[in-house]
N, CA, C and O atoms as a GROMACS GRO file, in nm:
protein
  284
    1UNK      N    1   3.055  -0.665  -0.156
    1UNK     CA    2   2.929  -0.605  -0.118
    1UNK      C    3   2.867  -0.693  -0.009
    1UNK      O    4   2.875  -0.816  -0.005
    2UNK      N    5   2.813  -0.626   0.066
    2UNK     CA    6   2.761  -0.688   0.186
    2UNK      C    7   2.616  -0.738   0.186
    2UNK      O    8   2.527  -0.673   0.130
    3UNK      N    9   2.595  -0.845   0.244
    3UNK     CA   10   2.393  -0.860   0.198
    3UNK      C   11   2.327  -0.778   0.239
    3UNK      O   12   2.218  -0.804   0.188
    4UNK      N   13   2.309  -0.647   0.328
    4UNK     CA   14   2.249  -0.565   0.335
    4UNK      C   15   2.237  -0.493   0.210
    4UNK      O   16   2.134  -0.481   0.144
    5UNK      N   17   2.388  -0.430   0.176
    5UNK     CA   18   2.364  -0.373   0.047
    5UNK      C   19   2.332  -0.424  -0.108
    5UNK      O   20   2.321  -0.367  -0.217
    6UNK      N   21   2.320  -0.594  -0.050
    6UNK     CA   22   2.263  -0.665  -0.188
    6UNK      C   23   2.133  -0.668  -0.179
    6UNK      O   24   2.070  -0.723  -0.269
    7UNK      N   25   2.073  -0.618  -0.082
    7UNK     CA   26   1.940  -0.634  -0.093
    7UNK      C   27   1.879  -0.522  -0.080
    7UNK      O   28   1.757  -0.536  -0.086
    8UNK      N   29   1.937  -0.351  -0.055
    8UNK     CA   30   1.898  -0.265  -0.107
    8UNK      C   31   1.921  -0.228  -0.268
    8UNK      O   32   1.862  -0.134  -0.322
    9UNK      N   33   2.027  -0.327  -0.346
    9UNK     CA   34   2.073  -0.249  -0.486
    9UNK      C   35   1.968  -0.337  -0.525
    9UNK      O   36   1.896  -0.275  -0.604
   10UNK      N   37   1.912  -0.486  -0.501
   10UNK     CA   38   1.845  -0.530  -0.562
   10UNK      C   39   1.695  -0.474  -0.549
   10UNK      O   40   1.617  -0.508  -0.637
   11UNK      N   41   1.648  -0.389  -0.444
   11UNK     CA   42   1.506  -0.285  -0.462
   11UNK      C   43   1.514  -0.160  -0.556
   11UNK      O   44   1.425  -0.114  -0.628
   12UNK      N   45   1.686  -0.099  -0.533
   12UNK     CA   46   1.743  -0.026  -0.646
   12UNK      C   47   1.642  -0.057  -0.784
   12UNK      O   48   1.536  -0.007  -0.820
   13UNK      N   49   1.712  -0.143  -0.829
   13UNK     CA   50   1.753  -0.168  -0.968
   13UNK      C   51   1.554  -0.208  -0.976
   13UNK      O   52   1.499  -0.158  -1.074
   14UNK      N   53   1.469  -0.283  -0.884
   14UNK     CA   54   1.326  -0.276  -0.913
   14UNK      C   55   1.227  -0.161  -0.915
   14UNK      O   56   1.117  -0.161  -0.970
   15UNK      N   57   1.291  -0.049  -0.838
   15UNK     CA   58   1.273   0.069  -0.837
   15UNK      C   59   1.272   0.158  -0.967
   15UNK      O   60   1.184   0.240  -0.992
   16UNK      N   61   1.342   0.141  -1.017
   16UNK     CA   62   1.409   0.253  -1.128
   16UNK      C   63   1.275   0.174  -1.232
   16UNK      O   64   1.194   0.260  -1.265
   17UNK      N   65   1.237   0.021  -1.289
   17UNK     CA   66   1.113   0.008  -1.343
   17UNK      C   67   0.996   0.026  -1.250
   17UNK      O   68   0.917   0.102  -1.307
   18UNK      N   69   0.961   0.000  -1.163
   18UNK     CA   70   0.857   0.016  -1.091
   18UNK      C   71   0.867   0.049  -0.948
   18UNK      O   72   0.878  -0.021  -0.847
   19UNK      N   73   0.858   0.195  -0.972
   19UNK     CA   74   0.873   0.321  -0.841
   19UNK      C   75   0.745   0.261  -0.753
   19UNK      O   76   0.772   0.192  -0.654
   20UNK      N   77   0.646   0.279  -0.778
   20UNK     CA   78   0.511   0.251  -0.687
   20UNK      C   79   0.500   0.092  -0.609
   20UNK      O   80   0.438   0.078  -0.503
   21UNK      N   81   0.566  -0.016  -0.676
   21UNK     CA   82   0.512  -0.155  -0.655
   21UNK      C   83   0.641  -0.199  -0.522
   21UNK      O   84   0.762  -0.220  -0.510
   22UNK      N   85   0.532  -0.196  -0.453
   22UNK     CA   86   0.587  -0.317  -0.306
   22UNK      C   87   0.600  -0.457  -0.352
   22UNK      O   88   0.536  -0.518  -0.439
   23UNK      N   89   0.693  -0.494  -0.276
   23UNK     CA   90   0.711  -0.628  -0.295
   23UNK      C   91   0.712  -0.724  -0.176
   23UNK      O   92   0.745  -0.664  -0.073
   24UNK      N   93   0.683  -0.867  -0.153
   24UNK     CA   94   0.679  -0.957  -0.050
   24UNK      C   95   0.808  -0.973   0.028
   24UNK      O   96   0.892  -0.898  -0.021
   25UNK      N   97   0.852  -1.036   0.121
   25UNK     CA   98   0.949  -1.060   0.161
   25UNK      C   99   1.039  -1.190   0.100
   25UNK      O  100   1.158  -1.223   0.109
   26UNK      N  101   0.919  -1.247   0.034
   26UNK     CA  102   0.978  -1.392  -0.037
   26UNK      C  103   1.026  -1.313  -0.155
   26UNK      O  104   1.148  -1.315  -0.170
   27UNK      N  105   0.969  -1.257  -0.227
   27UNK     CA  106   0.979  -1.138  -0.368
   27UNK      C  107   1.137  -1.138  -0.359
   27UNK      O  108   1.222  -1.179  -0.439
   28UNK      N  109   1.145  -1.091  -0.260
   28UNK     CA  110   1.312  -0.985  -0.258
   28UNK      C  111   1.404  -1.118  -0.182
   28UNK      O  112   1.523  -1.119  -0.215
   29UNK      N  113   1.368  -1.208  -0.104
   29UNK     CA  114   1.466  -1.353  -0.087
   29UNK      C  115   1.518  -1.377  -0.170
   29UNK      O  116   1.641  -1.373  -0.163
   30UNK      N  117   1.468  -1.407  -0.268
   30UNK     CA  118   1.482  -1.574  -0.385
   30UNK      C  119   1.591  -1.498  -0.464
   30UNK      O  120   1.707  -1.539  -0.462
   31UNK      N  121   1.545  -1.351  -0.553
   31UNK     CA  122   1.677  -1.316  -0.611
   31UNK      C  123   1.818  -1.309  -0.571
   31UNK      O  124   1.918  -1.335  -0.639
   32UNK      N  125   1.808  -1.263  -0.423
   32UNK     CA  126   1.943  -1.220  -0.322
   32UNK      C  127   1.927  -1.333  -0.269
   32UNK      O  128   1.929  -1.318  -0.147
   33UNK      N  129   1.905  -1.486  -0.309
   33UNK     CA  130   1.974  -1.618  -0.244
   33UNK      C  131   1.967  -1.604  -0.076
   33UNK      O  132   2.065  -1.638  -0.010
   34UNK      N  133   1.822  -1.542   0.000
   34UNK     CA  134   1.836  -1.501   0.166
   34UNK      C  135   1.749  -1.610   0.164
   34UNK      O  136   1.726  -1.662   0.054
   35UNK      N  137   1.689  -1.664   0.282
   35UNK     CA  138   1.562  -1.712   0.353
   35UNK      C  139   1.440  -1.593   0.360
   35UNK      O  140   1.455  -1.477   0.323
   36UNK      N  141   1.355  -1.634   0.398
   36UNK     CA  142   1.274  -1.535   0.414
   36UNK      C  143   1.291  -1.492   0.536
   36UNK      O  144   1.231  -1.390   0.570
   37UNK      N  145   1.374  -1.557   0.624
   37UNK     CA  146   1.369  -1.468   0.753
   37UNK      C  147   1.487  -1.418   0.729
   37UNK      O  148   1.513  -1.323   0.803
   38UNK      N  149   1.575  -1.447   0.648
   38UNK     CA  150   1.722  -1.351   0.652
   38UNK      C  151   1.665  -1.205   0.586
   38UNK      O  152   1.629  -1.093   0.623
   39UNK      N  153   1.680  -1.269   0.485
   39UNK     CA  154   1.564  -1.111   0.422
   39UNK      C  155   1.523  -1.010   0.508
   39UNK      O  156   1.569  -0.897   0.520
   40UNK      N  157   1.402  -1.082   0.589
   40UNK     CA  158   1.313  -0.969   0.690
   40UNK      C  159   1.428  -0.927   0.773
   40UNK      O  160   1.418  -0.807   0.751
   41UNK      N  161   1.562  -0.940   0.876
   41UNK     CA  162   1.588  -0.943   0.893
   41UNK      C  163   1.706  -0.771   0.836
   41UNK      O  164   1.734  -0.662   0.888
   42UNK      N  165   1.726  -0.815   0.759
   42UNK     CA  166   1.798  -0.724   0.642
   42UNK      C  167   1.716  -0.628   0.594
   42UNK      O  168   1.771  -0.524   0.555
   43UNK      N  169   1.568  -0.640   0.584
   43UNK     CA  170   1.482  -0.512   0.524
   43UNK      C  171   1.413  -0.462   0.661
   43UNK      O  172   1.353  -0.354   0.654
   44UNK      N  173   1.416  -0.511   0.752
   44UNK     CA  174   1.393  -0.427   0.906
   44UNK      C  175   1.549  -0.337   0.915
   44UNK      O  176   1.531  -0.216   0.922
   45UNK      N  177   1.629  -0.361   0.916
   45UNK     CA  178   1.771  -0.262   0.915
   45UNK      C  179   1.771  -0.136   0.844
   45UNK      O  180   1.804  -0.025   0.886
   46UNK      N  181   1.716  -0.181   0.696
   46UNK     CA  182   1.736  -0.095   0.597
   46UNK      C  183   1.583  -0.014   0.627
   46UNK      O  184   1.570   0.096   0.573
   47UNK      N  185   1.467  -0.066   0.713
   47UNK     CA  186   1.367   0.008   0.712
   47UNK      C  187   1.428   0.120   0.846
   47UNK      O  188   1.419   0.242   0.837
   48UNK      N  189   1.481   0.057   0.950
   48UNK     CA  190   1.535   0.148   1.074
   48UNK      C  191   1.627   0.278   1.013
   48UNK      O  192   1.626   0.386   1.073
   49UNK      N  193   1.707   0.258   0.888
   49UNK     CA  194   1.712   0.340   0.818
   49UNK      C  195   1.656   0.463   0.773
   49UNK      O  196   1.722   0.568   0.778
   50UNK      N  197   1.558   0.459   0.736
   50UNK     CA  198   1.464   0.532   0.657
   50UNK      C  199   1.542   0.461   0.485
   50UNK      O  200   1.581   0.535   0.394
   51UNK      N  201   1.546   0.344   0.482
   51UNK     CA  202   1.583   0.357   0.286
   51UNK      C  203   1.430   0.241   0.270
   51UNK      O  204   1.389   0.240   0.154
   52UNK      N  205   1.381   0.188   0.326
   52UNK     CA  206   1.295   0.089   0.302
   52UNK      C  207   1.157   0.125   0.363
   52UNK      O  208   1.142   0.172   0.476
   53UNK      N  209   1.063   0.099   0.279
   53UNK     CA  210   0.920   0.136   0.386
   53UNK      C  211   0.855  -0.009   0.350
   53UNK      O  212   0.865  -0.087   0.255
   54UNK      N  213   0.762  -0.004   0.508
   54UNK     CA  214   0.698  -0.160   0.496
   54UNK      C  215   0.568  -0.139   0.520
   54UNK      O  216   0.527  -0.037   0.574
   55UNK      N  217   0.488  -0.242   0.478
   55UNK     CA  218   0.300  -0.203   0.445
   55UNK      C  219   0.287  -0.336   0.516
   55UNK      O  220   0.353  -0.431   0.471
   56UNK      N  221   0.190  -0.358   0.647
   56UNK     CA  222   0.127  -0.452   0.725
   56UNK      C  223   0.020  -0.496   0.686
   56UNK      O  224  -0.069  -0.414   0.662
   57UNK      N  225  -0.005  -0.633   0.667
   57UNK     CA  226  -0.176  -0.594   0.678
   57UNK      C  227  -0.247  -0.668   0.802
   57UNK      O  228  -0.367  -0.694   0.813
   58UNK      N  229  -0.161  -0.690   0.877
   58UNK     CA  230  -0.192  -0.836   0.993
   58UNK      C  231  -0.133  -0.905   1.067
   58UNK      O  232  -0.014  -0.879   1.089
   59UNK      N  233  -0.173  -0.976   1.108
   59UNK     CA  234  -0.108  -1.111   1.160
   59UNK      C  235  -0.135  -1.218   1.074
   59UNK      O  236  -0.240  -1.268   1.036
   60UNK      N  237  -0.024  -1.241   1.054
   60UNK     CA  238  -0.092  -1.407   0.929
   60UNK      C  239  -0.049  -1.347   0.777
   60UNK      O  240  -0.011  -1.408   0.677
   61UNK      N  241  -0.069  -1.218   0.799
   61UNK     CA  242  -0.028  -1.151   0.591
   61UNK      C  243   0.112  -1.148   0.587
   61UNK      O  244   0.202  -1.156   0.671
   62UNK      N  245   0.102  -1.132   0.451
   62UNK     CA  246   0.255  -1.074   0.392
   62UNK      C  247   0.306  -0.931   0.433
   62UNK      O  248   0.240  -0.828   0.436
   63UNK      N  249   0.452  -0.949   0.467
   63UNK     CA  250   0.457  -0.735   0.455
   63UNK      C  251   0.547  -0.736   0.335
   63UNK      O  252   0.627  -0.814   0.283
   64UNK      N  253   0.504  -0.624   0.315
   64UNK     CA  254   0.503  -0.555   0.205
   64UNK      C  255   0.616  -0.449   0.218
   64UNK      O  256   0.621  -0.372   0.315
   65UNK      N  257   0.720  -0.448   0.103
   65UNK     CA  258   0.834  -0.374   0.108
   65UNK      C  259   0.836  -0.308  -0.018
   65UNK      O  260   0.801  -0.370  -0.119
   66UNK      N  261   0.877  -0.184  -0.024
   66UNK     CA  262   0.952  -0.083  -0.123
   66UNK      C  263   1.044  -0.007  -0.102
   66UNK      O  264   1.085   0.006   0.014
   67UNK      N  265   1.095   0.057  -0.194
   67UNK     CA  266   1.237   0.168  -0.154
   67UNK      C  267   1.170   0.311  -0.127
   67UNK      O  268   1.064   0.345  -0.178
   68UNK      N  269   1.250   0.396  -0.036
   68UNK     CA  270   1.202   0.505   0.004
   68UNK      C  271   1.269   0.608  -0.121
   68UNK      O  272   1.359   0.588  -0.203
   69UNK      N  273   1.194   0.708  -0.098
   69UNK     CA  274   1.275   0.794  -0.187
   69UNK      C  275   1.433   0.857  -0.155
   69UNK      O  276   1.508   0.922  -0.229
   70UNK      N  277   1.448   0.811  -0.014
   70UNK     CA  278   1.567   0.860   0.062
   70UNK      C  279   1.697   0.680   0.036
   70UNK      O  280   1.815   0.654   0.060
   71UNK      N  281   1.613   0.628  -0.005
   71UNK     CA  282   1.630   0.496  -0.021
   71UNK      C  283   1.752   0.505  -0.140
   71UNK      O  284   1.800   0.403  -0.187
   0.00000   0.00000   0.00000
């Protein structure tokens, strides 16, 4: 399995308990062993997709990631 797809099965599998809840970019690192910039990196792909949607709040904030329903 490839880290792209380790880091969509791992929104998978957070999905299926909690459909509504976004998560940080550090959130979804630490389990899938990424950096936080490998991560972002990997959930910008999967967002160019349409499987990932991302919530801004700034410059300086966290973004905010969940699985799409196409996800």
């Amino acid at each position: 399995m490839n880290v792209k797809s380790e880091v969509k099965f791992w929104l998978q599998q957070q999905h299926t308990d909690n459909p509504d809840t976004y998560f940080t970019t550090a959130e979804i690192a630490l389990p899938c062993n990424l950096s936080v910039y490998q991560a972002r990196y990997y959930l910008l792909g999967l967002a160019s997709e349409g499987c990932v949607e991302k919530k801004e709040f700034g410059k300086g904030k966290p973004i905010l990631w969940r699985l799409t329903p196409a996800g």
